[in-house]
DRENFIRO-481999 format. One record per residue (C-alpha): residue number from 0; residue in one letter; z, y, x. Coordinates in steps of 0.25 Angstrom, whole numbers, padded with zeros to 4 digits, always signed. Layout:
residues N
    nr   rest      up   north    east
   NUM      A       Z       Y       X
...
***
This chain:
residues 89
    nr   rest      up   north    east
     0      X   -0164   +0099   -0220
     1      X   -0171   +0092   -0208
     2      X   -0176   +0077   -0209
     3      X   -0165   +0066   -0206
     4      X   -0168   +0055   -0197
     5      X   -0157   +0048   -0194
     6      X   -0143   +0046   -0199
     7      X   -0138   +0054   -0187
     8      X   -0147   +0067   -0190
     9      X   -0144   +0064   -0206
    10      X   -0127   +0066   -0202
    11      X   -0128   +0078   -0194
    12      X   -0138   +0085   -0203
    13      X   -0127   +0084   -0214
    14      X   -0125   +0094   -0223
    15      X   -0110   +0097   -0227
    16      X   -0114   +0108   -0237
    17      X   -0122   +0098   -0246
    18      X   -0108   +0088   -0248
    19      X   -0103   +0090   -0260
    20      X   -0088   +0089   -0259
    21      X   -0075   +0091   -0269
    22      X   -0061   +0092   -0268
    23      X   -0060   +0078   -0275
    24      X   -0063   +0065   -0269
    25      X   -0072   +0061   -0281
    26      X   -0071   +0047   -0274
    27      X   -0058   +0041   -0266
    28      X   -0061   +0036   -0253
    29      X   -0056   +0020   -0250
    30      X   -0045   +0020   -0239
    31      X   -0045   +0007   -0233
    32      X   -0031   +0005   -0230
    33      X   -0033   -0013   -0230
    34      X   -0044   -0022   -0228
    35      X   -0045   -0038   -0229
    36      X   -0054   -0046   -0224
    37      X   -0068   -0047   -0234
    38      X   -0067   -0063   -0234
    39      X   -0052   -0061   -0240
    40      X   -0056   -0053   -0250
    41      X   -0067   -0062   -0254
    42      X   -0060   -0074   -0252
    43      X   -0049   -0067   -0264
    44      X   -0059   -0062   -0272
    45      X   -0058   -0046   -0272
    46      X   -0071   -0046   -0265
    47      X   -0082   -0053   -0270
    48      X   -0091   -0061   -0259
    49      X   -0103   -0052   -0265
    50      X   -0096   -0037   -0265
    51      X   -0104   -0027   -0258
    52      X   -0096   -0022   -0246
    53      X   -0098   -0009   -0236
    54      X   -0095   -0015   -0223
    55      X   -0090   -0008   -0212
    56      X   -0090   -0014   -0196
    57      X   -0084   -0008   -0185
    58      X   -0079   -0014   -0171
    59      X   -0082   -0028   -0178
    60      X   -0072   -0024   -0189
    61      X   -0078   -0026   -0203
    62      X   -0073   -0018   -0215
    63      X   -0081   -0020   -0231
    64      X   -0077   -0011   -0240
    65      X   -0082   -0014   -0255
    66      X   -0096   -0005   -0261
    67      X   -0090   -0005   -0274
    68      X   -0078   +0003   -0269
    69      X   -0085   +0010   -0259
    70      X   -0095   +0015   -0271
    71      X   -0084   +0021   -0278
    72      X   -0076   +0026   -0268
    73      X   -0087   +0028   -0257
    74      X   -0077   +0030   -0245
    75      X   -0068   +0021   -0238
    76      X   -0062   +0025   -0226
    77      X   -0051   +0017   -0217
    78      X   -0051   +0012   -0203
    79      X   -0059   -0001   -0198
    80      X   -0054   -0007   -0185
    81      X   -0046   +0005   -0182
    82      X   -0057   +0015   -0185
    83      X   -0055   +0024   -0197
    84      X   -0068   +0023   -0206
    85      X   -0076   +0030   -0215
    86      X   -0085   +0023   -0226
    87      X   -0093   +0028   -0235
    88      X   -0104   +0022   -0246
***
């Protein structure tokens, strides 16, 4: 395998044979079906001023999508300002 330089050269150097994939979803991806704005959910206490977020920006749409779920599940996917989206961590 030849030196990666770049994030570019890395994704198509990719090598499908190395995956290891199964019939079971180990983990279920996060559909996000319905959001609320961040201060909301501060100002009523399900999300603490100090939670680690993934935040996501596209076309000056802003989405933040919680670590501590994203850790289990690893996947969310949805659309952000009409655009499907994929995210992983």
């Amino acid at each position: 395998m030849g030196e990666i330089t770049d994030e570019l050269t890395a994704a198509t150097t990719f090598d499908a044979k190395r995956a290891i994939l199964s019939k079971r979803d180990m983990f279920r991806p996060i559909a996000v079906q319905r959001t609320e704005a961040l201060a909301d959910a501060v100002a009523r206490k399900q999300v603490r001023p100090e939670t680690p977020l993934l935040l996501l920006e596209r076309d000056g749409a802003a989405l933040a999508l919680l670590t501590d779920q994203m850790a289990f599940h690893h996947v969310a996917q949805g659309e952000l300002n009409g655009v499907p989206f994929l995210a992983t961590f």
